[in-house]
N, C-alpha and C positions, 0 to 999 in steps of 0.2 A: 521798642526793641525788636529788632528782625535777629530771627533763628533762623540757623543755617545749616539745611541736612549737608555733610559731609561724605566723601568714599565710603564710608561705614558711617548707615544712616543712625549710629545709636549715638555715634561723637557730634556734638553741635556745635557749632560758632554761636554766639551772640555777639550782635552789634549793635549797641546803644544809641539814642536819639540825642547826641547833644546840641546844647542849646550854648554859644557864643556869642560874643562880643569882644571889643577891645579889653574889658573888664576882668574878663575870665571865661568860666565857660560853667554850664551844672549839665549833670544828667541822675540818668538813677541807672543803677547797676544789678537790681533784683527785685523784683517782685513776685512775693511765692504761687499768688493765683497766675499772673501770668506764666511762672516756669514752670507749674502744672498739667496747664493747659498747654501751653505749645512745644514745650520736650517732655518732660515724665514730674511724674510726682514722686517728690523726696522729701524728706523731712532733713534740713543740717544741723548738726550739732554739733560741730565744732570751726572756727575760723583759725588760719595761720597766717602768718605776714614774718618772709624771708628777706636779706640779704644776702647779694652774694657780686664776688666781681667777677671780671672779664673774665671769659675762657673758662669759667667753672661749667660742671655739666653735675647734675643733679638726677640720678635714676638712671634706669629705671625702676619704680618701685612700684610694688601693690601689696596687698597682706592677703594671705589665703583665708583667714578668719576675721571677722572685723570688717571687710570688704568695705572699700571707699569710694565712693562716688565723690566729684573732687567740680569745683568749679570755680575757674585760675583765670587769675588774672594778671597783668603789670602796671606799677602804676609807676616807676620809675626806671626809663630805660628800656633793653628791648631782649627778646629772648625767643631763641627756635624752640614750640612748644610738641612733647610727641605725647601721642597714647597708642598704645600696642594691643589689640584683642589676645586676652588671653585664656577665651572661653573655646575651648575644644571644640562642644559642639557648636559652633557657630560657620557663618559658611565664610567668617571674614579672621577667621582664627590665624592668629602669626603677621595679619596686616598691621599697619599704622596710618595713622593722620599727623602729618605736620603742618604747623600755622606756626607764624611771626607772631605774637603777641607782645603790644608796647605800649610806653603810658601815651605817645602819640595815636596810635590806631583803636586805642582802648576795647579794643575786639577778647571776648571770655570764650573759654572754649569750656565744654562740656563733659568728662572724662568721666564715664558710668564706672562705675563696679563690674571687676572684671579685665579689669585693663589696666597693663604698666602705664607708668606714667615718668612722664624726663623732661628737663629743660637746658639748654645750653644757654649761657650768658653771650650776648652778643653786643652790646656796648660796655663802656666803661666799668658799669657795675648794671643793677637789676632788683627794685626792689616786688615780689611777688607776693599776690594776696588769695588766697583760695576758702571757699568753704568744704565741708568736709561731712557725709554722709552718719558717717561713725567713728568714732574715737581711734587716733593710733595707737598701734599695740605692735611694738618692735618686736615682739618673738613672735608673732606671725609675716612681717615683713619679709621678702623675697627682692634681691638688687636681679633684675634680669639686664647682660651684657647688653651694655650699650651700643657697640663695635660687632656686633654675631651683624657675618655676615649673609644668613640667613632672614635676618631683619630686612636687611636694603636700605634701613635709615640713610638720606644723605646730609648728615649735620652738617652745618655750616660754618667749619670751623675756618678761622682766620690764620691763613698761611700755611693751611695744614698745618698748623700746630696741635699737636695731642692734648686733649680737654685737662684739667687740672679733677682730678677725683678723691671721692671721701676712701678710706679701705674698705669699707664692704663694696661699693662700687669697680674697686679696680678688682674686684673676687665674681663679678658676677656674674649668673650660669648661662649656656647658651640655650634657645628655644628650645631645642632639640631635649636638654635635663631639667627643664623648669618644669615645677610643678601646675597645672595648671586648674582648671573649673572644669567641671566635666558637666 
């Protein structure tokens, strides 16, 4: 597995070693000594695996309690993946990191605690698999605006067409009112 510092060296890529043939293909996707050792040490307890089609957009989301460190993946399809520092004191506070993640490039990305987190569906559908730091707890959950143009996100939407969103999504606050880590 090769780890990959990103613009903000806390967010990491991981790229897998697969092993191919005409047959099929295997790899491994996590090992906790290794992802101790060469991004941070975590403990996960919890896994999720999404659905979702074309043109959905997903977040951004963090919880201000319960804090989640998230590591996402796809294994069906492809999706523009963000995570947004949303730790004040940080000196990358209000950035983000964008990566393509797909069941073809089978690239994970690394989204610590402290950081929104969004995806945009970018084929047909998308099916995405993440572990998860700490348990979700929707009363501490925060949708931070996807679209704040203070962000600079530039999603990749198809045709400029406007993403399909859940309601706390289409409600969500700009950087400027979100709560944030101090």
């Amino acid at each position: 597995m090769k780890y990959i510092k990103t613009s903000i060296p806390d967010v990491v890529i991981l790229e897998p070693n697969v092993f191919g043939d005409e047959r099929g293909f295997f790899m491994e996707t996590f090992r906790l000594v290794e992802f101790n050792s060469e991004c941070c040490e975590r403990n996960f307890v919890q896994d999720n695996h999404s659905k979702s089609a074309h043109g959905i957009l997903r977040g951004l989301h963090y919880q201000l309690e319960n804090t989640q460190g998230k590591l996402v993946r796809v294994i069906a399809g492809e999706v523009y993946d963000v995570a947004v520092d949303m730790r004040k004191y940080s000196p990358t506070f209000g950035q983000h990191v964008g990566v393509v993640l797909s069941a073809e490039n089978k690239k994970q990305l690394w989204v610590p605690e402290g950081f929104a987190h969004g995806f945009y569906v970018m084929s047909d559908s998308a099916e995405f698999v993440y572990k998860c730091t700490d348990y979700y707890t929707p009363e501490h959950e925060v949708s931070l605006c996807w679209n704040d143009p203070k962000l600079g996100i530039d999603w990749p939407l198809k045709g400029g067409v406007q993403p399909s969103l859940s309601e706390k999504d289409k409600t969500g606050v700009l950087l400027s009112d979100a709560p944030t880590f101090s």
